[in-house]
VMD Tcl script that builds the backbone (N, CA, C; Angstrom):
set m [mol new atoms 309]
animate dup $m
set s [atomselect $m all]
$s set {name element resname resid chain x y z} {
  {N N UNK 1 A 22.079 9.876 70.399}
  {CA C UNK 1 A 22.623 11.165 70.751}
  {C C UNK 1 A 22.626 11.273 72.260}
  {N N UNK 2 A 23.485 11.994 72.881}
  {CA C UNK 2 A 23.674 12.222 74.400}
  {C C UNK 2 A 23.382 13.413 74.531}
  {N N UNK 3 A 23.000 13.563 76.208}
  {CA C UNK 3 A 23.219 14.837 76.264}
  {C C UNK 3 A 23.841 14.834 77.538}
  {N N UNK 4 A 23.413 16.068 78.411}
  {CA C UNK 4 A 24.604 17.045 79.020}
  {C C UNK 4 A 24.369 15.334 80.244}
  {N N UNK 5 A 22.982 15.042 80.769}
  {CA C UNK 5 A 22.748 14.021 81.651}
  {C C UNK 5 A 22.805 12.320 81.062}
  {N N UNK 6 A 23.634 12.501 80.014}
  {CA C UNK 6 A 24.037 10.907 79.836}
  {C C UNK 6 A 22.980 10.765 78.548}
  {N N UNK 7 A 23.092 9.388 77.692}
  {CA C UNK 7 A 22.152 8.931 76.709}
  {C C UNK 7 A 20.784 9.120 77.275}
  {N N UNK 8 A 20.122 9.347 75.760}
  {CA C UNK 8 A 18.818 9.174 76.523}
  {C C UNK 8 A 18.337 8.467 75.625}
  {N N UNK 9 A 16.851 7.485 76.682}
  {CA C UNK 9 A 16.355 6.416 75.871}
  {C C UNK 9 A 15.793 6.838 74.404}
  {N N UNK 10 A 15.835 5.925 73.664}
  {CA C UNK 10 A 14.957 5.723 72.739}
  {C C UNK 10 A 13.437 4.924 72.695}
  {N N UNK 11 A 12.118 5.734 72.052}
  {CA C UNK 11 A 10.873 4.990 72.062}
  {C C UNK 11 A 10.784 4.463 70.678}
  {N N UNK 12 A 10.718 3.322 71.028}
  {CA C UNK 12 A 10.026 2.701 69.492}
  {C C UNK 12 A 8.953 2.965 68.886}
  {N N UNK 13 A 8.401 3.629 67.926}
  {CA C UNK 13 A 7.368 4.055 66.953}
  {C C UNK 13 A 5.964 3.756 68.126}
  {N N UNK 14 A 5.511 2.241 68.267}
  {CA C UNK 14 A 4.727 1.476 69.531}
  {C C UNK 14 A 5.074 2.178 70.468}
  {N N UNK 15 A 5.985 2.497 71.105}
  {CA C UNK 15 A 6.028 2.704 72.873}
  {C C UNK 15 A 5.580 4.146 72.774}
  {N N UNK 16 A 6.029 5.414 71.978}
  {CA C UNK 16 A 5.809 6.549 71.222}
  {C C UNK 16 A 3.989 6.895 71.187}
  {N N UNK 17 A 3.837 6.386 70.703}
  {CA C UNK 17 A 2.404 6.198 70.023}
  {C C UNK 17 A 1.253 5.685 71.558}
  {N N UNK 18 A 1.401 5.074 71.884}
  {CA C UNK 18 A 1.298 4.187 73.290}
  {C C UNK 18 A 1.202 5.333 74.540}
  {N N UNK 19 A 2.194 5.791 74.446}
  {CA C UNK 19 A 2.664 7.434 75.446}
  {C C UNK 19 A 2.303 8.323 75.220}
  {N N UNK 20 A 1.419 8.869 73.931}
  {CA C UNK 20 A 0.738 9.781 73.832}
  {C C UNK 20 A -0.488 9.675 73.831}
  {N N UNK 21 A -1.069 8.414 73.359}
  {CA C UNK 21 A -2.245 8.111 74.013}
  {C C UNK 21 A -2.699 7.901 75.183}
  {N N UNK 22 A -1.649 7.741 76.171}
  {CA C UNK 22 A -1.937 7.812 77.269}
  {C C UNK 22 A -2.061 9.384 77.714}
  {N N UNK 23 A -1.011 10.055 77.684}
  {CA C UNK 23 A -0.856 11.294 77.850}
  {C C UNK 23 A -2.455 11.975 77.306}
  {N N UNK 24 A -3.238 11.556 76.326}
  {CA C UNK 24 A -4.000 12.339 75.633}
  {C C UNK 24 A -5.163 11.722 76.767}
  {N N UNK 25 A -5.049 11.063 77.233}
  {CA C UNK 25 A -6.181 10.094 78.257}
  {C C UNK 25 A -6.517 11.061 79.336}
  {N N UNK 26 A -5.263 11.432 79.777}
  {CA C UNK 26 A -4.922 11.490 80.947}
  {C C UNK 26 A -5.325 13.215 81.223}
  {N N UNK 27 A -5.071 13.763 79.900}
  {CA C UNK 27 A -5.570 15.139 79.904}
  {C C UNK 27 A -7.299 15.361 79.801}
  {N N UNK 28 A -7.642 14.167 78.909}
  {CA C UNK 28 A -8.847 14.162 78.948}
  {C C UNK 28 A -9.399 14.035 80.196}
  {N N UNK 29 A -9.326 13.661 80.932}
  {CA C UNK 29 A -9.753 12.994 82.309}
  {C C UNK 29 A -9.299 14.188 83.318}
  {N N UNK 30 A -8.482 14.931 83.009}
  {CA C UNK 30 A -8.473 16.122 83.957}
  {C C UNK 30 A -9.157 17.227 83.654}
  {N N UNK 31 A -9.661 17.375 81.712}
  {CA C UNK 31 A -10.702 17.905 81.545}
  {C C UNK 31 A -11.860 18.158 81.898}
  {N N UNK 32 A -12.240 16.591 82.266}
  {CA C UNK 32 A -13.679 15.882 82.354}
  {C C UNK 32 A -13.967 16.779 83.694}
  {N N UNK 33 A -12.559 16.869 84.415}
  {CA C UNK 33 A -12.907 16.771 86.149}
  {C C UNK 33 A -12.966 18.572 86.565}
  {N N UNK 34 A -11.857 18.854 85.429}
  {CA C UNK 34 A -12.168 20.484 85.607}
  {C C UNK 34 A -14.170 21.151 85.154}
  {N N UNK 35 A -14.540 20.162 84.029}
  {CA C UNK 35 A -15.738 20.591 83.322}
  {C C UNK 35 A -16.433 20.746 84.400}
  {N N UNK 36 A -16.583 19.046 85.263}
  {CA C UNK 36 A -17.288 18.546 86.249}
  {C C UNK 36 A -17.698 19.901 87.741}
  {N N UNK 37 A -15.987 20.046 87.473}
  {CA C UNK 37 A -16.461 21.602 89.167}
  {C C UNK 37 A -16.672 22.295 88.537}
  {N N UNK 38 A -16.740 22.969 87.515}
  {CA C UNK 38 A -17.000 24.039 86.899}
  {C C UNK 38 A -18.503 23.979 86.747}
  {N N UNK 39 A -18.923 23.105 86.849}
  {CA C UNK 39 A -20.948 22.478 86.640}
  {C C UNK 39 A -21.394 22.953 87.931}
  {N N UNK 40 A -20.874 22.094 88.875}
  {CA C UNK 40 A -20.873 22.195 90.324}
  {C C UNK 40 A -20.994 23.728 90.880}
  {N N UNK 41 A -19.713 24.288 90.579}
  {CA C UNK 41 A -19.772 25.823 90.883}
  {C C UNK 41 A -20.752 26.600 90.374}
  {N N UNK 42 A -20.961 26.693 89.085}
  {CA C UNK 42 A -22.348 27.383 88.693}
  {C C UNK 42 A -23.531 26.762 89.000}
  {N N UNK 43 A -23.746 25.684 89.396}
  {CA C UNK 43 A -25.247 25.391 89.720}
  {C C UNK 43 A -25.422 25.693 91.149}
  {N N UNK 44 A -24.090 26.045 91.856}
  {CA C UNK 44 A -24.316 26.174 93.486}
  {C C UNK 44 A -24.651 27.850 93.638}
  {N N UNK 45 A -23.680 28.215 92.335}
  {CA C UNK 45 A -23.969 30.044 92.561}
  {C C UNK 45 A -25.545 30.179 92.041}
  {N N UNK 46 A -25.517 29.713 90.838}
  {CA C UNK 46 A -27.394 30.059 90.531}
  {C C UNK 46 A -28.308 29.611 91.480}
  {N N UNK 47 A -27.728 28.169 91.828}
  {CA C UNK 47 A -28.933 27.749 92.980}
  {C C UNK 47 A -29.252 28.649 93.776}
  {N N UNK 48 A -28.331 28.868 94.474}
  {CA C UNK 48 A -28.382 30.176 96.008}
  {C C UNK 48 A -29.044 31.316 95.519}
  {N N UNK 49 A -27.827 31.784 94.364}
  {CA C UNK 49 A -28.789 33.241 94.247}
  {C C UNK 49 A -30.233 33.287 93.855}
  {N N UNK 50 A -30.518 32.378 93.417}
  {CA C UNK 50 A -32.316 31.936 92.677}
  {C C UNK 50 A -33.013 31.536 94.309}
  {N N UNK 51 A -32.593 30.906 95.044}
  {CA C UNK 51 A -33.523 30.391 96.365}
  {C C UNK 51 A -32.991 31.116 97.849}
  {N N UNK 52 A -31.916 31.339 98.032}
  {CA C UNK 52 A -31.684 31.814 99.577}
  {C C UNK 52 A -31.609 33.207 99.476}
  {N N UNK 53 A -33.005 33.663 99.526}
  {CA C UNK 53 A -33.487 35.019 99.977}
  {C C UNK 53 A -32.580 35.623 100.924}
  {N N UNK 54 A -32.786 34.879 102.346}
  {CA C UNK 54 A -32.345 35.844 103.409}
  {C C UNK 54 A -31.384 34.478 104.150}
  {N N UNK 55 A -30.096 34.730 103.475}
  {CA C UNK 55 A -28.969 33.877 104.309}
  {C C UNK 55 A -29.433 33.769 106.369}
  {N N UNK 56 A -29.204 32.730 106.738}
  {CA C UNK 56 A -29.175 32.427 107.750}
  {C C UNK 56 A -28.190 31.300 108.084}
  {N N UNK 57 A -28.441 30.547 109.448}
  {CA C UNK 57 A -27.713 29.390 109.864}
  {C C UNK 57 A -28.413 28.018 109.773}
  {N N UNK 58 A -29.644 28.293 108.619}
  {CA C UNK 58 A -30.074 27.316 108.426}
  {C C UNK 58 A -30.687 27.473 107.061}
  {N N UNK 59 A -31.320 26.094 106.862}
  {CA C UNK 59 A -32.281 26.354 105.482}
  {C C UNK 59 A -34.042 26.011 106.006}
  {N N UNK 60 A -34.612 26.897 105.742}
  {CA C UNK 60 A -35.780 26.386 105.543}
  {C C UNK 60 A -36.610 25.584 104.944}
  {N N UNK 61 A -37.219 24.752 105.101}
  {CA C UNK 61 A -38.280 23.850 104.015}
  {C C UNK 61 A -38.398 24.508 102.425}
  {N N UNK 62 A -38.991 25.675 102.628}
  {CA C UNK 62 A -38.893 25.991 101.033}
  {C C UNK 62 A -37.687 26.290 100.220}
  {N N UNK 63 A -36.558 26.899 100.975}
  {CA C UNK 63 A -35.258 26.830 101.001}
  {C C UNK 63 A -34.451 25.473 99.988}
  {N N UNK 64 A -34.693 24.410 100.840}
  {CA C UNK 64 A -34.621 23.096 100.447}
  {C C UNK 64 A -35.329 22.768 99.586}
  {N N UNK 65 A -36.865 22.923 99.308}
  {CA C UNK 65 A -37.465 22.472 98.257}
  {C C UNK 65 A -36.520 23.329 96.719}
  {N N UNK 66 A -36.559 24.755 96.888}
  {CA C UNK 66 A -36.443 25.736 96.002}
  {C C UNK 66 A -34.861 24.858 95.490}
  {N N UNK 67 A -34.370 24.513 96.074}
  {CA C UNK 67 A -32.756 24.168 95.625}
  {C C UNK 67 A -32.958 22.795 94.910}
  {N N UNK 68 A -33.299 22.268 95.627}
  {CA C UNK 68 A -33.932 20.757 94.853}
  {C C UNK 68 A -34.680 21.039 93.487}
  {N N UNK 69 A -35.098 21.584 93.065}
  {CA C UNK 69 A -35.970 21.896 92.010}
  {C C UNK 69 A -34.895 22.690 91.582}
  {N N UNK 70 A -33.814 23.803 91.565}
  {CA C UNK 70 A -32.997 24.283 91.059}
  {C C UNK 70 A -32.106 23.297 90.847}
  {N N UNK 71 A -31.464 22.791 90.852}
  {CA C UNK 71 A -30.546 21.686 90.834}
  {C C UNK 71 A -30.808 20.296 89.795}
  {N N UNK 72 A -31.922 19.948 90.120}
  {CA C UNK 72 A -33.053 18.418 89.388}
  {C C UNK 72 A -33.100 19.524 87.856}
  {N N UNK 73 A -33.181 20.929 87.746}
  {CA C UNK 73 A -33.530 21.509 86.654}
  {C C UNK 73 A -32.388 22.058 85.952}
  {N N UNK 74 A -30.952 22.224 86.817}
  {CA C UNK 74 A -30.121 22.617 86.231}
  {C C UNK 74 A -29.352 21.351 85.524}
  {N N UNK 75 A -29.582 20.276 86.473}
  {CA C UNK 75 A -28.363 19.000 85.838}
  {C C UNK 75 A -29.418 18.578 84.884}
  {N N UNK 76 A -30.854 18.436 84.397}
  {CA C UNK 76 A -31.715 18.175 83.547}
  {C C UNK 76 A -31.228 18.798 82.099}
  {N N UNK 77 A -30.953 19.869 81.994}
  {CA C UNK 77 A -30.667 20.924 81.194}
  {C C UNK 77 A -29.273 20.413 80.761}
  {N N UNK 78 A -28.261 20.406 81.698}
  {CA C UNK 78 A -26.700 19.984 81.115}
  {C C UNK 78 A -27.356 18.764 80.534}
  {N N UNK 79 A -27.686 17.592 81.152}
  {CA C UNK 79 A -27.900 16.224 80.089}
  {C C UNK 79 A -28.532 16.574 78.724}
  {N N UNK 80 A -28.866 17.302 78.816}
  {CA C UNK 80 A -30.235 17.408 77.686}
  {C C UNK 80 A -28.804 17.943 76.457}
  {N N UNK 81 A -28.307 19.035 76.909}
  {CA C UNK 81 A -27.277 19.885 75.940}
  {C C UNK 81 A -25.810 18.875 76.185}
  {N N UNK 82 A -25.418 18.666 76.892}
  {CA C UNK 82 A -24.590 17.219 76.514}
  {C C UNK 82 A -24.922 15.924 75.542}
  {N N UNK 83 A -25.764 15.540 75.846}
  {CA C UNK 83 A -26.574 14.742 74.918}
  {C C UNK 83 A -26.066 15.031 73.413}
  {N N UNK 84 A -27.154 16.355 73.468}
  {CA C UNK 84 A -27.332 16.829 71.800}
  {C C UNK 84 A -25.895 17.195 71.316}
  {N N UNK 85 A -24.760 17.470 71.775}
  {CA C UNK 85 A -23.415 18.035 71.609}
  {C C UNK 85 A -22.631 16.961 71.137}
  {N N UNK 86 A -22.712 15.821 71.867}
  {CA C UNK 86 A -22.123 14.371 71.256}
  {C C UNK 86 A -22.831 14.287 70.326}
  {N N UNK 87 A -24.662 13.848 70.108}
  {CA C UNK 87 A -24.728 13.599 69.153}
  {C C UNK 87 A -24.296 14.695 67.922}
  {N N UNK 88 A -24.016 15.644 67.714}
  {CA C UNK 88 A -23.894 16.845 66.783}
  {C C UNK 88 A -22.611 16.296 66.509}
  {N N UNK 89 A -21.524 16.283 67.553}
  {CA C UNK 89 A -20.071 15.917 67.129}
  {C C UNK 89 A -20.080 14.233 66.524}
  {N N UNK 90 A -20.735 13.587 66.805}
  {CA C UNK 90 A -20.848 12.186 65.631}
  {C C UNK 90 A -21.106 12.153 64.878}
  {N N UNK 91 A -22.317 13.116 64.213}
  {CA C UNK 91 A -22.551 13.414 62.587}
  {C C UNK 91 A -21.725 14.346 62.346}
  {N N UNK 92 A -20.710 14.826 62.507}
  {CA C UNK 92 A -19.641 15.661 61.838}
  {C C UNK 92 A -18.653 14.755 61.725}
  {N N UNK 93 A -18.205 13.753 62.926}
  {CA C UNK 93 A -17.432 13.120 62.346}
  {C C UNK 93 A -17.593 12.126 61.337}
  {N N UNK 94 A -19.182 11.360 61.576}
  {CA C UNK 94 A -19.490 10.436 60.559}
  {C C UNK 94 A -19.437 11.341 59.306}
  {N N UNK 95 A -19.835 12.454 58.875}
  {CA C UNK 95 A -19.808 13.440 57.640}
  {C C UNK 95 A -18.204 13.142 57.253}
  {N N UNK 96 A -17.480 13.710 58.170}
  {CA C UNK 96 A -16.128 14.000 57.579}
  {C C UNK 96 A -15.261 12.693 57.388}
  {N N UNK 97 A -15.764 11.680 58.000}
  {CA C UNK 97 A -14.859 10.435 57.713}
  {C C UNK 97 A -15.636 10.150 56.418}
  {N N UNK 98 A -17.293 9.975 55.469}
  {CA C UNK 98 A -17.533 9.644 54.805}
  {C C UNK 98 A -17.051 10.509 53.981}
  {N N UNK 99 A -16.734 11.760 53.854}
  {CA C UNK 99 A -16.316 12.551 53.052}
  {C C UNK 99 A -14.683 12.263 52.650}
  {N N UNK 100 A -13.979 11.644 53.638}
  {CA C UNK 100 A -12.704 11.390 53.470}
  {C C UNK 100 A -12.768 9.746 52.561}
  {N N UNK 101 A -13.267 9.286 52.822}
  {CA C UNK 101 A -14.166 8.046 52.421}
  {C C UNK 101 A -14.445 8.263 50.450}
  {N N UNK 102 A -14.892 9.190 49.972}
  {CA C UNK 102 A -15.497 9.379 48.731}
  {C C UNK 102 A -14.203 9.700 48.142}
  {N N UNK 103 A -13.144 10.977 48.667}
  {CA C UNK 103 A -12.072 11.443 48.269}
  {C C UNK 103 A -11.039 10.978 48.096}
}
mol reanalyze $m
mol bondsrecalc $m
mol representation Tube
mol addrep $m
């Protein structure tokens, strides 16, 4: 079939299939990167508001300690609930593929 800008290609079932997996990659990976600042941004807003009392043009020693320990405790916490989230989503899928499996 043509259209208004001339034939247009055809994908073979493979090239089709191929192109959306990529496409599905590719969204994933801009997911990953949106999740990623979105981590970033809230651990920088909690950090601060939890440790920098009295804004200045510098940080103080406890300043620095207080953020370090906010931070070591906030990305501790995402691993911990990342972790458990994959594993949760593998026994649902192992469930539902064995269930597709019996049926």
């Amino acid at each position: 079939m043509s259209s208004l800008f001339g034939a247009r290609p055809t994908l073979s079932a493979d090239d089709a299939r191929q192109k959306a997996a990529q496409i599905k990659q590719e969204v994933e990976q801009q997911l990953a990167l949106a999740n990623a600042q979105e981590l970033i941004n809230k651990m920088n807003e909690k950090c601060f508001n939890a440790c920098i009392v009295k804004p200045s043009g510098s940080l103080t020693p406890n300043d620095e300690a207080c953020l370090m320990r906010c931070t070591d405790r906030f990305l501790e916490a995402f691993n911990l609930i990342s972790a458990k989230y994959v594993q949760r989503v593998q026994r649902e899928r192992d469930a539902s593929s064995g269930a597709s499996l019996l049926q």
